[in-house]
N, C-alpha and C positions, 0 to 999 in steps of 0.2 A: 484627767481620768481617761480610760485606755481601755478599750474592748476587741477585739476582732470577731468575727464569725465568717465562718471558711465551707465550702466545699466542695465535691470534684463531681467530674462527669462526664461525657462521652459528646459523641458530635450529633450522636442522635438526640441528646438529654443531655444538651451544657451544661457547664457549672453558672453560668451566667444567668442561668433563670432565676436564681438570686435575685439579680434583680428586680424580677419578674413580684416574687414572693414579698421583698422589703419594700416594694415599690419607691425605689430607687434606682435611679439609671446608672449602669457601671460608668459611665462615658464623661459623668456629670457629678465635682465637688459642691454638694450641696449646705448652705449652715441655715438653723433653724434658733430663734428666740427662745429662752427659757427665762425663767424668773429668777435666776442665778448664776446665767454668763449664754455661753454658746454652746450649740450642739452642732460637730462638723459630719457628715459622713461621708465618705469615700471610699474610693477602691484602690487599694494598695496593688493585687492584681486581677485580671478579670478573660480569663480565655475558655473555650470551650470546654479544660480536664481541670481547671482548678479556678476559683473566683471566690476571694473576701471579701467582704464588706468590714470597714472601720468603725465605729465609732469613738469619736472624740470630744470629750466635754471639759472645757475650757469655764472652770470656776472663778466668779468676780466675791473674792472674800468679803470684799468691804458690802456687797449688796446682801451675802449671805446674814452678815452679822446685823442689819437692818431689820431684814425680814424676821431676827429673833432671835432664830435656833442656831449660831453659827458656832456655840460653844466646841470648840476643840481639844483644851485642855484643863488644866487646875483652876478652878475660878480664882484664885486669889491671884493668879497671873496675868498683868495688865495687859498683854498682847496675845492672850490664849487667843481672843477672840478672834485672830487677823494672822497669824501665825500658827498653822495646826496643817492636820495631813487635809482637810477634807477637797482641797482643790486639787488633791493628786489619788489618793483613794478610792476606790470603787466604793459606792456608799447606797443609800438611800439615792442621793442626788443623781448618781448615775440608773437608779432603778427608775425614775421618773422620768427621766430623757432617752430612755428605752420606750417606757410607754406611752411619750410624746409622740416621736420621733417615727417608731415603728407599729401605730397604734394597731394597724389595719393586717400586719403580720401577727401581731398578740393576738390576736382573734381570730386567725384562721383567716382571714380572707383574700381572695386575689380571684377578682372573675376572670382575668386572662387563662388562670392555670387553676382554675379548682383545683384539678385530680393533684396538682403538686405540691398544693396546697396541706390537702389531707395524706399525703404518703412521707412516709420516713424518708430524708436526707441522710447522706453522709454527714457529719457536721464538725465542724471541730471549731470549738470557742475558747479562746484564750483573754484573763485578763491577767496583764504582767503587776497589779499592783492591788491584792485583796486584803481587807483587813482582815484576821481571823481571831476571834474573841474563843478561845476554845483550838487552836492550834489546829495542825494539821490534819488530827485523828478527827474530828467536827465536821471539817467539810469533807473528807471520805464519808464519815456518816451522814450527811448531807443531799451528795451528790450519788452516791453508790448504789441506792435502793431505786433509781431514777431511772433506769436503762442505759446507762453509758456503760461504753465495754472501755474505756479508758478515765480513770480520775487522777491526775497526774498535779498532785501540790508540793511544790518547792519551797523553804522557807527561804524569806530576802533578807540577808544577816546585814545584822545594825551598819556594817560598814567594812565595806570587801577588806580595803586595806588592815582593820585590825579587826580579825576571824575572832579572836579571843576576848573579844566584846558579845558573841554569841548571836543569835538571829532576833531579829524583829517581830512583833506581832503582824507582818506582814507576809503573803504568802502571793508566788505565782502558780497561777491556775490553768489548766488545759482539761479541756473535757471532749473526749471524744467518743464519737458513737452515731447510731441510724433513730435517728429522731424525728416526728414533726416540728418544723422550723417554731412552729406556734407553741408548742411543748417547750420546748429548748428556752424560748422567749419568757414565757409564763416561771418557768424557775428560776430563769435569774431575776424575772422581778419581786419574787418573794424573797430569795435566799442571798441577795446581794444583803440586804440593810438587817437581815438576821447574823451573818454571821460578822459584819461592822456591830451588834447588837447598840446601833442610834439611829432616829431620825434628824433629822434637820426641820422638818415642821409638827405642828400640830399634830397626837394624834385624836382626829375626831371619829365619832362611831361609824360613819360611814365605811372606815378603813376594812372594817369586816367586812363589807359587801365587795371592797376590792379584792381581799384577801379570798375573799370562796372563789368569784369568779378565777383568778388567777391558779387558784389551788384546784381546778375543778377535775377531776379526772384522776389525782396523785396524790393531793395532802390528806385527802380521810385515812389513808391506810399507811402513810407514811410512818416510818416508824417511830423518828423524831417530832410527828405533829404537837406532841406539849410545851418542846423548847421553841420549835417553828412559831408556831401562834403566840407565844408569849413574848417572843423578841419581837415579832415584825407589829405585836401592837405596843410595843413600851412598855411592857411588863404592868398595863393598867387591867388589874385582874376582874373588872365585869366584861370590858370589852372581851379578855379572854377567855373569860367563863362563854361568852355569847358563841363568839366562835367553832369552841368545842364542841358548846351543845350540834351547832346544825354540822359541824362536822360528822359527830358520830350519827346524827339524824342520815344525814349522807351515806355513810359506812355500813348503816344495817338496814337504811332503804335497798342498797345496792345488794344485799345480801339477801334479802325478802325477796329480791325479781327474779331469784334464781327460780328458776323449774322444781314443782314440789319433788323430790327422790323418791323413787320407784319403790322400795323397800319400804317406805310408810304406806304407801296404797296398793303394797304387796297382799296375797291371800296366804294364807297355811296350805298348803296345796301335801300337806304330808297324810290328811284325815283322809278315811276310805268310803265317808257316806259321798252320796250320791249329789244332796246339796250343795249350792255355789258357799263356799267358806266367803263369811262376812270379812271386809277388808279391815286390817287393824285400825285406820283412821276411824271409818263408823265407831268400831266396838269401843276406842276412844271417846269420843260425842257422848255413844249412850250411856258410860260409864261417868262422863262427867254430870248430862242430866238427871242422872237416878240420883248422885250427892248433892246436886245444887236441891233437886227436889224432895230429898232427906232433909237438909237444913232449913227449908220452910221458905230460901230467901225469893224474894219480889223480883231486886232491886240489883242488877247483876252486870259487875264488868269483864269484856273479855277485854284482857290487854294482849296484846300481839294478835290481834283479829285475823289478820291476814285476808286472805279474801275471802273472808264472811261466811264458811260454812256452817260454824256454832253461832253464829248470830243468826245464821235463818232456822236454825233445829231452834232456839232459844223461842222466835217469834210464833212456831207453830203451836206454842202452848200459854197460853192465857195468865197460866199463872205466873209467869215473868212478864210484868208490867212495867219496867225501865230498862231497856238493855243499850250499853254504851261500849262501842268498838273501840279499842285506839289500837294506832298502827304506825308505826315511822314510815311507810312507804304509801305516798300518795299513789302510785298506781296501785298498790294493795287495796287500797280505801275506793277506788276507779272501779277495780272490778268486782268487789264487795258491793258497793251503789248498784250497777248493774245484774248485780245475780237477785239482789233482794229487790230489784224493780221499784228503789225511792219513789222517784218519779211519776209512777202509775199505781202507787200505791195510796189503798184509800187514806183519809186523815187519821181515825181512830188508831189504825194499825202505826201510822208511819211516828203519830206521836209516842210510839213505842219505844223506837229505837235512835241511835245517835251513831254517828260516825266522828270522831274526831283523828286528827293527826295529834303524835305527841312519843316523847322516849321515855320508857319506861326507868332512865335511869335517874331519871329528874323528876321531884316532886309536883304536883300541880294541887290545887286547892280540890278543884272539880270532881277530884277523884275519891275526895272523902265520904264516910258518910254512906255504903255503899252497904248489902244486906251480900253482896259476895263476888269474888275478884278469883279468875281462871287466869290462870297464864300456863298455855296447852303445847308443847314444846318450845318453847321461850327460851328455858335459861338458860341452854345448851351453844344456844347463838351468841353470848356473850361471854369476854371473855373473864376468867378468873377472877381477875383483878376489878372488873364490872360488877360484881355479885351483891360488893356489898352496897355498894350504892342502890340498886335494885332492891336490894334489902328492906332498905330503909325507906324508900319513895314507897313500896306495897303496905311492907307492914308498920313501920313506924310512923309515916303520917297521913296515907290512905287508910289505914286499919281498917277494912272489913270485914262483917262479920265472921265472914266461912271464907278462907283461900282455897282454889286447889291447884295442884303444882305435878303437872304430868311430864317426864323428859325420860328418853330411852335408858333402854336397861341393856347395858353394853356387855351383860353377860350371855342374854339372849341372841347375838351376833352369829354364835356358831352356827345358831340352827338354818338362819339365812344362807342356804345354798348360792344366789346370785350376788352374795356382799364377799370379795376378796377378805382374805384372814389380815386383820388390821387395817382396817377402815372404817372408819365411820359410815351411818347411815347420810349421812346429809354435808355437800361438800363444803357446809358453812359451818358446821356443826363444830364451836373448840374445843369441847369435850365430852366425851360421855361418860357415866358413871356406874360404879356397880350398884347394888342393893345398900351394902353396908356404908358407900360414901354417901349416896343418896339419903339416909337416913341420918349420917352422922350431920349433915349438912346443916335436914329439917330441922333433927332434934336441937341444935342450938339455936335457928332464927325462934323456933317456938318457943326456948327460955327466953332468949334477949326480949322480945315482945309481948308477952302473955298470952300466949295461945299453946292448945294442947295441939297432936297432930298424932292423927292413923293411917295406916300406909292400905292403899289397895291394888290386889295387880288389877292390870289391866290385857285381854287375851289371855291365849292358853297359857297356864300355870306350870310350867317343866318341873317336873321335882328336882332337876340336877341344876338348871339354869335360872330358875324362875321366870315371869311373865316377858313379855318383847315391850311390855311398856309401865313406867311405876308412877304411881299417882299418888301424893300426899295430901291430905285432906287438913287444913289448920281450921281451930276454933278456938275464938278470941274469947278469953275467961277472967281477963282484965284489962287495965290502962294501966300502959307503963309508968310510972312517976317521971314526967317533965317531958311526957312524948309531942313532938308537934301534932299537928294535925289532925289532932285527936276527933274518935267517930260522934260525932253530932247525931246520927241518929236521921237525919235527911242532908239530902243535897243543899248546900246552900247557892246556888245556882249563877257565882263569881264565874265572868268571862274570863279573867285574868288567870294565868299558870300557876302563879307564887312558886318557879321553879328554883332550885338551890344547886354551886356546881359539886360534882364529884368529891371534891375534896371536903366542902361542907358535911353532904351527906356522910360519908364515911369516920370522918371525925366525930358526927350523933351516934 
């Protein structure tokens, strides 16, 4: 197994600081122990405008087939075990002798050279021998969304001599592009044994915690993250359920820490009275406590809290006696705690409220049982294909009693003088809807579920555009026949999530 990674520089900024970064000295052919033969690295060349680094992993079969996994071919094939690609193959094996080998470059660190550390290289990484489970067009999809300005895959045909034997599931790779070395590192450790789609050992669950860290930064948004995390765990689908989840936990934390958009905490500045125009977010708030306080309910979740405005308008009235925040964004929940002053807050009050982390797109027990469930522009941050599973964690196994469901009204847009013509209010925002989608949307979750639903604007009422924000109000007027989670009527007060993945939800 065969790796290089290359690249250039000047005399002020050699390419040789490579070594610096791998902490590896160009000067010195190093070999290192593995549990499956040898790891060599060296430097092929190493001068001030250009410096590789090698690496070399020299596979001992007979130890591979020991330790278990060293299956290569047909099992009924008496020498699959000992005759197969995997000692010539970039595999698994070589992703592990990456992160042996180079642990302290995967991570970012080098105290000689911080600053070179965290700045993009020129780079260029070649392995002449990848397996590719999915062909050519796989690892462009792969590699392309990653920042490289060069994905450059060759197929390695069965056998030069007779071309009309056709190409190999094998492919040469070159990747080039201005990357952090640590970035560059982190993807071939995932995407080497994804598109070999085998390990060579165990997979145990710890493998997820290898996988986020390695994925940190690039696989929440990746576009292929469902084939990513399902190969790199062996296709063992709770490991992959697990992953997903904190992936997307990951994805719409990051999305949450954006800056709230000017346009929600914008004023009507078109009215000619003399008073300050209330901001649409308020008249949102008071819009949702006038329904929650129509519906009678106690007992009230905001999901998508954010950082805690309606949980402190919730606290300043008595008669919500349980309010429970969830948020996928632990800084969201950070500055939520500190706006509401947990801490210094008396007990009677504090035993009010709750802060939890959790994604709304995954069931939880917790969340049953609730006298009314807000999700205050929510659904617009997820995308399409998310909805239904949202669907089903609100209304088909939390059922509470009153939902309400506020997301912009994207016919109102125009009157936004500071919103360019085709733009979203919010740059996370996947979609906005009109009136008439918005409602086509409600009125089916409210069959599928048993609940009725009235629509209310919210802000000024345009008679050409209608409101700048629409609010659907559900009320639960039955139990579905075979619904989970069905409303108990009180909290049952389980620490445990009982979360279910995407696929499940969707399929109830």
């Amino acid at each position: 197994m065969f790796l290089t990674i290359g690249t250039t520089g000047t005399q002020e900024r050699p390419a040789t600081d490579l070594g610096f970064l791998l902490h590896k000295h160009p000067d010195k052919a190093q070999t290192f122990s593995t549990s499956h033969g040898s790891a060599h690295v060296f430097y092929p060349e190493a001068s001030a405008e250009r410096c590789t680094a090698a690496l070399l992993l020299e596979v001992d079969p007979v130890a591979l087939v020991r330790r278990g996994k060293g299956r290569g071919g047909a099992p009924d094939a008496a020498l699959a075990q000992y005759v197969n690609d995997r000692p010539y193959a970039a595999s698994s094996l070589l992703s592990v002798a990456l992160a042996a080998v180079f642990k302290s470059a995967l991570g970012g660190v080098c105290r000689a050279m911080p600053e070179r550390a965290g700045s993009p290289l020129p780079l260029r990484i070649e392995v002449p021998a990848l397996p590719a489970r999915g062909g050519a067009e796989l690892v462009h999809k792969l590699f392309a969304p990653l920042g490289w300005s060069r994905v450059d895959v060759t197929a390695v045909p069965l056998d030069e001599e007779f071309p009309a034997w056709g190409d190999s599931r094998y492919v040469r790779l070159v990747l080039e592009g201005e990357l952090r070395l640590a970035d560059a590192l982190r993807q071939l450790y995932v995407l080497l044994p994804v598109l070999d789609d085998a390990k060579h050992y165990w997979v145990a669950p710890d493998e997820v915690d290898k996988l986020l860290r390695a994925g940190e930064g690039w696989l929440a948004d990746h576009p292929e993250r469902p084939l990513i995390t399902r190969r790199y765990l062996s296709h063992r689908w709770g490991l992959t359920r697990q992953a997903d989840q904190a992936l997307e936990l990951v994805r719409l934390a990051e999305s949450d820490d954006l800056d709230v958009d000017s346009v929600d905490n914008a004023v009507d500045e078109s009215t000619d009275t003399e008073e300050k125009p209330v901001p649409l977010a308020e008249q949102r708030r008071t819009a949702i406590l006038d329904a929650l306080r129509a519906a009678g309910a106690s007992r009230v979740l905001d999901l998508g809290c954010g950082q805690g405005q309606l949980v402190q308008a919730l606290l300043k009235d008595v008669r919500f006696t349980e309010i429970v925040g969830v948020d996928v964004s632990m800084r969201a929940l950070t500055i939520a705690s500190r706006r509401l002053k947990l801490d210094r807050m008396g007990e009677r009050r504090a035993d009010r409220v709750t802060l939890r982390q959790g994604s709304l797109t995954y069931t939880d027990k917790r969340l049953a049982g609730y006298d009314a469930a807000v999700l205050s522009e929510v659904i617009e941050h997820l995308d399409l294909d998310r909805l239904p599973a949202l669907e089903y964690a609100v209304f088909g196994a939390a059922r509470p009693g009153t939902a309400l469901v506020t997301t912009p009204n994207v016919e109102y847009n125009v009157r936004w003088e500071t919103l360019p013509a085709g733009h979203v209010r919010h740059g996370d925002h996947r979609f906005e809807w009109t009136r008439a989608e918005f409602r086509d949307w409600a009125g089916k979750v409210a069959e599928r579920h048993g609940y009725t639903v009235r629509y209310v604007p919210v802000g000024p009422d345009d008679p050409e555009v209608g409101p700048p924000t629409q609010m659907a109000v559900f009320t639960r007027t039955t139990e579905t026949p075979g619904s989970r989670g069905r409303n108990t009527g009180k909290n049952n007060g389980e620490k445990t999530d009982g979360n279910i993945g995407e696929k499940e939800a969707e399929a109830a």
